[in-house]
C-alpha positions in Angstrom: -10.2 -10.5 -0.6 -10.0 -7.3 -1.9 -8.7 -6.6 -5.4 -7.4 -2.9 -6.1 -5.9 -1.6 -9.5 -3.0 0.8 -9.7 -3.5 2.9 -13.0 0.0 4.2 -13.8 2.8 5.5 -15.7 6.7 5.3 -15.1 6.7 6.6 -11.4 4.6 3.4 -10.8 6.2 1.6 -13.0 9.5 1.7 -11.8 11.8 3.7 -14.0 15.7 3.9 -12.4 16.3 8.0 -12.4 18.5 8.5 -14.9 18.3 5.4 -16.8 16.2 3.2 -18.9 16.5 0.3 -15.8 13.7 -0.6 -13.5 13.6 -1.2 -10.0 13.1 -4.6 -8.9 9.4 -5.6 -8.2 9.3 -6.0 -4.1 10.4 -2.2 -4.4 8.5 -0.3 -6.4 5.1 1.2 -4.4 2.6 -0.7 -5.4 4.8 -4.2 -3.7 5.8 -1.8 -1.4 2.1 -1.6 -0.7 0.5 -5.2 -1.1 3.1 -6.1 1.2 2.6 -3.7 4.2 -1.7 -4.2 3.9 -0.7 -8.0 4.1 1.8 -7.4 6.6 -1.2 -6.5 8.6 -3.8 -8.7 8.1 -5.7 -7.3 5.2 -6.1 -9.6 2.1 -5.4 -7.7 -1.1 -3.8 -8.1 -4.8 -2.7 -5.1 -6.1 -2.4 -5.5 -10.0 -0.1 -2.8 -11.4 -1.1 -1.5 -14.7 1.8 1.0 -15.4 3.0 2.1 -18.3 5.3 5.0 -19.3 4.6 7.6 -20.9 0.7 7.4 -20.3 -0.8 10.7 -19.9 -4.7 11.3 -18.3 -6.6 11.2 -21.9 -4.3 12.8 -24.6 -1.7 10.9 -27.0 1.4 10.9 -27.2 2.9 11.9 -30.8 5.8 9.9 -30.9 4.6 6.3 -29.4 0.9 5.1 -29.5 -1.2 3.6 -26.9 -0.4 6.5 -24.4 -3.9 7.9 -23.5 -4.8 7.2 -20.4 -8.7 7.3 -21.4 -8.1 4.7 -24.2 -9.5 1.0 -23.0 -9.6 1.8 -19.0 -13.2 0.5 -18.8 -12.3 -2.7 -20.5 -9.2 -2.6 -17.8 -12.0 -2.6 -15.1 -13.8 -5.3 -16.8 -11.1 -7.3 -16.8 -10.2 -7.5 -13.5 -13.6 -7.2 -11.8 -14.1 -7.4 -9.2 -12.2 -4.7 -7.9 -12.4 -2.9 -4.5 -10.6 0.2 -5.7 -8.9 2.1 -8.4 -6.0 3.9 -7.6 -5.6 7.0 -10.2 -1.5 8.0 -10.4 -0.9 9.9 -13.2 -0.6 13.9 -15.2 3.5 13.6 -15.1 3.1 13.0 -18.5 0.8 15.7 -19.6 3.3 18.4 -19.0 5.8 17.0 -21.1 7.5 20.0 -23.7 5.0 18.5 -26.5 2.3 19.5 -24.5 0.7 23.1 -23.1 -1.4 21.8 -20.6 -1.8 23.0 -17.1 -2.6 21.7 -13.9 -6.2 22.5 -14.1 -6.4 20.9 -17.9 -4.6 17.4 -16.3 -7.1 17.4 -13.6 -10.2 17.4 -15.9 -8.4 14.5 -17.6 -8.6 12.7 -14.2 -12.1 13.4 -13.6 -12.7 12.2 -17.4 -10.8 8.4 -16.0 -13.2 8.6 -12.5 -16.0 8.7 -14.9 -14.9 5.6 -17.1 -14.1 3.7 -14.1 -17.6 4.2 -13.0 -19.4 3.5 -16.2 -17.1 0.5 -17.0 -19.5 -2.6 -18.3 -18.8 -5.1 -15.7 -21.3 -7.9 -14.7 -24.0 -7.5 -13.0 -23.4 -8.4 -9.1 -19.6 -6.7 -9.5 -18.6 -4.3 -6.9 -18.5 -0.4 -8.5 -15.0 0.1 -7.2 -14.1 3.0 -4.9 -11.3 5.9 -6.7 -8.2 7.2 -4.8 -6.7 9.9 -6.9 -2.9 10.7 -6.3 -1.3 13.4 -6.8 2.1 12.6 -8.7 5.1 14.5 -6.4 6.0 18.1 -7.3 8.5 17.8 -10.6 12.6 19.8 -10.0 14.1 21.1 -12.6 14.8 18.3 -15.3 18.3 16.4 -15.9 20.0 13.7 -18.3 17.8 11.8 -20.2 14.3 13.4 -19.0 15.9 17.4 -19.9 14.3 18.3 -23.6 11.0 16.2 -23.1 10.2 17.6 -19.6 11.2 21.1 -20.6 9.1 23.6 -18.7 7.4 20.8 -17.0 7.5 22.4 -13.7 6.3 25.6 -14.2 3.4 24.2 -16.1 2.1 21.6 -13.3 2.1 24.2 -10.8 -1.2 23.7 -8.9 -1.1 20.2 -9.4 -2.4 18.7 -6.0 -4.7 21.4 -5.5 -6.2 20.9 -8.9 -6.9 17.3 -7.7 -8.0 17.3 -4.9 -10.8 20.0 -6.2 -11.7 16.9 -8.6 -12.0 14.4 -5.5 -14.4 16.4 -4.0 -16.4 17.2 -6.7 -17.0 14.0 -8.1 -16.7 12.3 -4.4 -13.1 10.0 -4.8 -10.4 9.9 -2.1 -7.3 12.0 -2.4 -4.5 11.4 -1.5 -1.0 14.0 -2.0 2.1 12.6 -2.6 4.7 15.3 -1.6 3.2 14.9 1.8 5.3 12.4 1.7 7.9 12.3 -0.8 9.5 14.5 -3.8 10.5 13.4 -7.5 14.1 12.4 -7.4 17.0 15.1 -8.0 19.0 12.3 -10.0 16.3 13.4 -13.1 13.9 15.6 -11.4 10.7 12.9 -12.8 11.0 9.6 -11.0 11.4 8.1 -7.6 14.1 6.7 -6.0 14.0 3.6 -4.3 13.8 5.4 -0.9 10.7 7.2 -2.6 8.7 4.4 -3.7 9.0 2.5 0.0 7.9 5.8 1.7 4.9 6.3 -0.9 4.1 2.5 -0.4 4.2 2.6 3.1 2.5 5.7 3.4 -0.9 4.6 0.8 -0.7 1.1 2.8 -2.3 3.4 5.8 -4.2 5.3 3.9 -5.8 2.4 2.3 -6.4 0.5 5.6 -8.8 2.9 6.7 -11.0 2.8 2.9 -11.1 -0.6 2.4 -11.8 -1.9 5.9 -12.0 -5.1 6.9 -12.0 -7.9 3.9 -15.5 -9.2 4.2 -16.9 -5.4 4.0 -18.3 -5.7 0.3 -18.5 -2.4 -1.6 -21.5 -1.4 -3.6 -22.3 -3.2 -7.0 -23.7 -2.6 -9.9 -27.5 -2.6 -10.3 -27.6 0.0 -7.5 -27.8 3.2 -8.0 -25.8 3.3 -10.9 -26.2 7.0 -11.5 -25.0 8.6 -8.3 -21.7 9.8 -7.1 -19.3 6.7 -6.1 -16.7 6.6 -2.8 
């Protein structure tokens, strides 16, 4: 079976647009997901490890525990062994606290590749494979997300581009999410449920084709530890 681990924040994790709710778990993307790969014939666990607010590898002032960075080896220890990583996040870095860009949140994400990869699982444990996604394209903020995201869209400009610059370099799998799907115009940050099927559906594919079959065992550690991973 393969294990993967979705590293998130509040798109992943479900937040309502324009609300405090959550979507119910079959329908967020990560459900969405699992289900379709089982669906047909792959055996996988998806474990979800969202949480809002988290940014790449900066805090956030008002609410601790937000850096990205902060215990995501230990996360890959935990749940080794893991087939694959999936990196969603930089939303977060462009909110009006911040005066990041879209080249600054992609060196974050390379910074998170680089834990995953030097995380201090056992000895025998698969070194997972990465797919970095880019977040959709932010609108104009509304309702409850205006003053935090203020200026949020102008600053992630570049975004996906940024990225997928980062998966090649350091050799991860990209995948963009407005190919796809769009942030929500209820609050111009999350999905809507029609979002989070499409995005599910749409990484159920693209995950069929890196994972493989389930006996196909990635590489583990004690091997070539040093060079660039999948």
């Amino acid at each position: 079976m393969h294990h993967i681990l979705v590293y998130g924040d509040s798109q992943t994790w479900g937040i309502v647009p324009g609300s405090r709710e959550r979507w119910p778990f079959w329908s967020r993307w990560p459900n969405v997901m699992e289900a379709e790969l089982t669906r047909t014939g792959q055996a996988v666990r998806v474990i979800d490890d969202s949480l809002n607010g988290r940014r790449t590898v900066w805090e956030d002032p008002f609410k601790s525990g937000r850096n990205g960075l902060a215990g995501l080896e230990q996360r890959v220890e935990v749940n080794s062994p893991l087939s694959l990583v999936i990196l969603m996040l930089g939303t977060n870095d462009f909110q009006s606290v911040h005066h990041y860009n879209a080249w600054h949140s992609a060196q974050g994400i390379a910074s998170l590749v680089r834990a995953i990869r030097r995380a201090p699982i056992e000895p025998g444990m698969p070194i997972p494979s990465v797919l970095i996604v880019a977040p959709p394209p932010l609108h104009t903020p509304r309702g409850l997300m205006t003053e935090k995201f203020d200026g949020a869209r102008d600053k992630s400009a570049g975004l996906a581009a940024a990225y997928q610059d980062v998966a090649r370099e350091l050799d991860c799998r990209f995948f963009d999410a407005a190919t796809v799907t769009m942030a929500s115009r209820v609050d111009g940050i999350h999905l809507d449920l029609d979002q989070h099927e499409r995005l599910g559906l749409a990484l159920a594919k693209e995950i069929a084709q890196l994972i493989g079959p389930a006996c196909e065992q990635p590489e583990t550690r004690g091997t070539a530890v040093g060079a660039p991973r999948p």
